[in-house]
C-alpha positions in Angstrom: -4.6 -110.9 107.0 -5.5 -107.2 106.3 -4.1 -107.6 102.8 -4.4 -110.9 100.5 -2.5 -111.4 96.9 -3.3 -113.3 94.3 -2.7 -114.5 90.7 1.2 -116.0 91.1 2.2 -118.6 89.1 4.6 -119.9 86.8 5.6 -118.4 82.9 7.6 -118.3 80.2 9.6 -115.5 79.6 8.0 -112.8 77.7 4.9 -114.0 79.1 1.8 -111.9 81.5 0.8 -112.8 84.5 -2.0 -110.5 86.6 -1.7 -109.8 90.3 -4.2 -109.0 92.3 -4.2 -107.7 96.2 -7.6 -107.7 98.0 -7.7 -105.6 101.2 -10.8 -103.8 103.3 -12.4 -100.6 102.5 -10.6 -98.8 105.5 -6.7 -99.9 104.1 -8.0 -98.6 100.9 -9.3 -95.8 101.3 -6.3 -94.7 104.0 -3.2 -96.2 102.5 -1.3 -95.7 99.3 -1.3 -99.8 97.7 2.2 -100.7 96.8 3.5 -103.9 94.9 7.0 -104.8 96.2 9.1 -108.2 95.1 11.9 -110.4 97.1 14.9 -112.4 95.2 16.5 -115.3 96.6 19.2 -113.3 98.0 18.1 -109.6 97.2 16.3 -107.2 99.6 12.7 -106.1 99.2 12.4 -103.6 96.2 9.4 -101.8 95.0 7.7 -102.5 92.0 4.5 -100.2 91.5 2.7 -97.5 94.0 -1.0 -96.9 93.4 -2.7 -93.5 95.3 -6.4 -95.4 95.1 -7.6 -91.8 96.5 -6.1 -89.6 93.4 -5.1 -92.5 90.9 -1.3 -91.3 91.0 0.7 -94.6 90.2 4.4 -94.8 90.3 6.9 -97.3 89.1 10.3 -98.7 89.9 12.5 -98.4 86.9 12.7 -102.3 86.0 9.6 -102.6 85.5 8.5 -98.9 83.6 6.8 -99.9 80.5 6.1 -103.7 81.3 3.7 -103.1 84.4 0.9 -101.2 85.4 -0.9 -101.2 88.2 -4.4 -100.0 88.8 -7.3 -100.0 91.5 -10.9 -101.1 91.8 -13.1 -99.4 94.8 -15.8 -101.9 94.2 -13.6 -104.4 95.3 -11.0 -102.8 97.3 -8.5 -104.7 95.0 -5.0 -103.4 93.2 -4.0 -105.2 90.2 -0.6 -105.4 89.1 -0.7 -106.6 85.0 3.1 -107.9 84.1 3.8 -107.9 80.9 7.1 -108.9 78.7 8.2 -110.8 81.8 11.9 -111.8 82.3 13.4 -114.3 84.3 15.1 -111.4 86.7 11.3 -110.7 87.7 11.3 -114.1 89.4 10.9 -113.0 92.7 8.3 -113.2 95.5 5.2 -110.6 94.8 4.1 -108.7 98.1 1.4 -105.7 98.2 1.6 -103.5 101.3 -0.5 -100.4 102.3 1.2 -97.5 103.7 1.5 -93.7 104.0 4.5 -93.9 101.6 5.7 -96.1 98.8 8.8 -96.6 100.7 9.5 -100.8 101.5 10.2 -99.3 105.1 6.9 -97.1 104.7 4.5 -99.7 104.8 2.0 -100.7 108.0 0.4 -103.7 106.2 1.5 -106.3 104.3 0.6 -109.2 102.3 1.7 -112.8 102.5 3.4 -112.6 99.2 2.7 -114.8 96.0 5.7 -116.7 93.9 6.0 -115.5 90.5 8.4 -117.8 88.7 9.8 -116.5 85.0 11.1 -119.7 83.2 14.0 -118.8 80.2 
């Protein structure tokens, strides 16, 4: 795949985990990076946006103050850092690349990592 995530696993609450999403210097370079995150039962929802050209990041409000997001040209890879994770975060972590940070925006996508948030 164009896009490949990394770093899922399993945590107590108020625990970190660090994602990571490895894609090509082209998707990079052309696409906004965005990390987006599927319940049992809930639709896709974005979690972080990262402009890897400008450095403009943007967060979805669940999440503002617990995660950051940040890029690395040398290795075409976006991190996502969770910190002071719940167990409503359990969810399945996706990165996609797109013009927009929209879920329906993106042209790429990952094949998503489980991140499980134990009370």
């Amino acid at each position: 795949g164009q896009l490949e995530e990394s770093g899922g696993g399993l945590v107590q609450a108020g625990g970190s985990l660090r994602l990571s999403c490895t894609t090509n210097d082209f998707i990079y370079d052309y696409y906004n990076i965005g990390w987006f995150r599927e319940a049992p039962g809930k639709e896709r929802e974005g979690v972080s946006c990262i402009n890897t050209s400008n450095g403009f990041t943007s967060y979805g409000d669940s999440v503002k103050g617990r995660f950051t997001t940040s890029a690395d040209r040398s290795k075409s890879t976006v991190y996502l850092q969770m910190r002071s994770l719940k167990p409503e975060d359990t969810a399945v972590y996706y990165c996609g690349a797109g013009h927009s940070c929209d879920v329906t925006g993106q042209s790429y996508w990952g094949q998503g990592t489980q991140v499980t948030v134990s009370s």
